[in-house]
Phi, psi and omega in degrees: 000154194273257141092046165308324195279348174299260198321336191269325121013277178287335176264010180272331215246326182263358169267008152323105190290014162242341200249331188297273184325290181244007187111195189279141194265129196271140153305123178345153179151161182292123187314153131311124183299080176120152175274154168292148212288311162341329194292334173230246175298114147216187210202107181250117160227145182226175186195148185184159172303139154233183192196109152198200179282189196236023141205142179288128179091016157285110161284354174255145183275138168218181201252120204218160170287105190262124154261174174196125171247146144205175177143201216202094196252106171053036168075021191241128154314100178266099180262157192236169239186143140314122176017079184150184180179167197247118163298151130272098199267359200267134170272324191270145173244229206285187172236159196015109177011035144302191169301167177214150160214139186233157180211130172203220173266158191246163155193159180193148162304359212294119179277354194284132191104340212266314187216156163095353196261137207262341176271091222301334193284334193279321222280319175285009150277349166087147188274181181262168124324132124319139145241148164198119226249122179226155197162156191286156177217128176236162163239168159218131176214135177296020183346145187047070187276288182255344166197168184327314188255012176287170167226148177242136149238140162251127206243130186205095177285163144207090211222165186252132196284123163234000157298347170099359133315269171285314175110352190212185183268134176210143185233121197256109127317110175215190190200117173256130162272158149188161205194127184249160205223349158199186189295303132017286250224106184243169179235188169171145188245141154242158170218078127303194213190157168199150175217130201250133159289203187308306189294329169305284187314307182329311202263324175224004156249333170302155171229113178265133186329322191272003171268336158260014148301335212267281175317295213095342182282129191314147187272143205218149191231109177276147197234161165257205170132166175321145179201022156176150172240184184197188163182144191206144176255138154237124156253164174214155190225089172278146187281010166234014168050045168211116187305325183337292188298337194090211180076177168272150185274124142260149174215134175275110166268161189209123181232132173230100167280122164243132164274095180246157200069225193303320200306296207275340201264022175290146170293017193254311166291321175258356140303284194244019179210205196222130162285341186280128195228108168289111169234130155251180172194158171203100162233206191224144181227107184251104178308091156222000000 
């Protein structure tokens, strides 16, 4: 599943330039006890349930595993990705509570088409290839936007299939708000886009004849160009109700993919699927 702005989402709390300097940036309040989990190596991993659809432009929903790694080594940056993640190779960040910016590699995993699929009409078109698509990532993130401890970030991947799937390029554009709402307790807002080249769409939205001898769905030739916008929320919850310290979390995502152009008129989508594509997620996390 695609769902980019989730992952930028999840990389909005560790690209915080208040939290990259001194931890997670807190609303005034009685100090925290003790140095921060933050100050220097750390390390967040989670697993939690998703629910979404079992291919982009899939009306049937199914149920997936979500892991999530981030964190922060010797001042080198772990970002987490849709099935993948991102290095920051840049160590300094800002100077005097300015922008910060970071950029390294990127990678992901996709599986779409590959498994999960629920539509006997898709299932007789036959499965895809895994890709795996790797390529530079730059940011930018904006500190103190509407207050003191927010972040505004932008964000831009670009990468290549080099398993020999699709075979092309897609570039994910995205923009994060992230805002903590008590020492507890944070939020984040995204918005993205992604864009597939020629080979790409050709490869999971075209119906090539022997996939609609195969299906019955009419043959169809995907161009590439933008094939989705989104938008996605996250919260996060430390159970002791201080982000400072680590320990464990929880966290909630909420996600709305829309699919357009060849994306939305493919017959894998405007037949047997949806251009409207719906995500949840619920886990769990641990800081230290």
């Amino acid at each position: 599943m695609r769902f980019v702005p989730i992952a930028a989402a999840l990389a909005a709390f560790s690209a915080s330039p208040a939290l990259a300097q001194d931890g997670p940036p807190v609303p005034p309040g009685p100090p925290a006890e003790g140095e921060s989990v933050f100050d220097d190596t750390w390390v967040s991993i989670g697993i939690g349930a998703s629910y979404g659809p079992s291919y982009d432009g899939s009306d049937d929903y199914v149920i997936s595993v979500l892991p999530v790694v981030q964190g922060s080594i010797e001042g080198f940056s772990i970002r987490p990705r849709p099935a993948g993640l991102m290095i920051d190779l840049i160590r300094d960040r800002s100077v005097d509570g300015g922008p910060t910016v970071s950029f390294g590699p990127a990678m992901r995993l996709r599986t779409d088409r590959a498994d999960q699929i629920e539509d006997p009409v898709v299932i007789a078109a036959g499965e895809l290839d895994r890709a795996f698509e790797i390529g530079p990532s730059a940011g930018l993130s904006f500190p103190g936007v509407l207050n003191p401890f927010d972040s505004l970030s932008v964000d831009v991947d670009a990468r290549w299939d080099v398993a020999g799937a699709h075979g092309g390029m897609v570039i994910d554009p995205s923009i994060s708000y992230f805002t903590p709402v008590s020492r507890g307790a944070a939020v984040s807002l995204s918005l993205g886009a992604e864009y597939g080249s020629d080979d790409f769409a050709d490869y999971y939205y075209s119906v090539s004849p022997a996939q609609s001898v195969a299906s019955g769905l009419p043959t169809f030739q995907a161009d590439g160009g933008f094939n989705s916008v989104s938008v996605s929320a996250l919260g996060v919850v430390d159970f002791d109700g201080d982000l400072t310290n680590g320990g464990f979390g929880a966290v909630l995502i909420g996600g709305y993919s829309r699919l357009i152009n060849d994306a939305a008129d493919s017959p894998y989508t405007s037949l047997v699927g949806d251009r409207d594509q719906f995500f949840t997620a619920v886990g769990i996390a641990y800081t230290f």
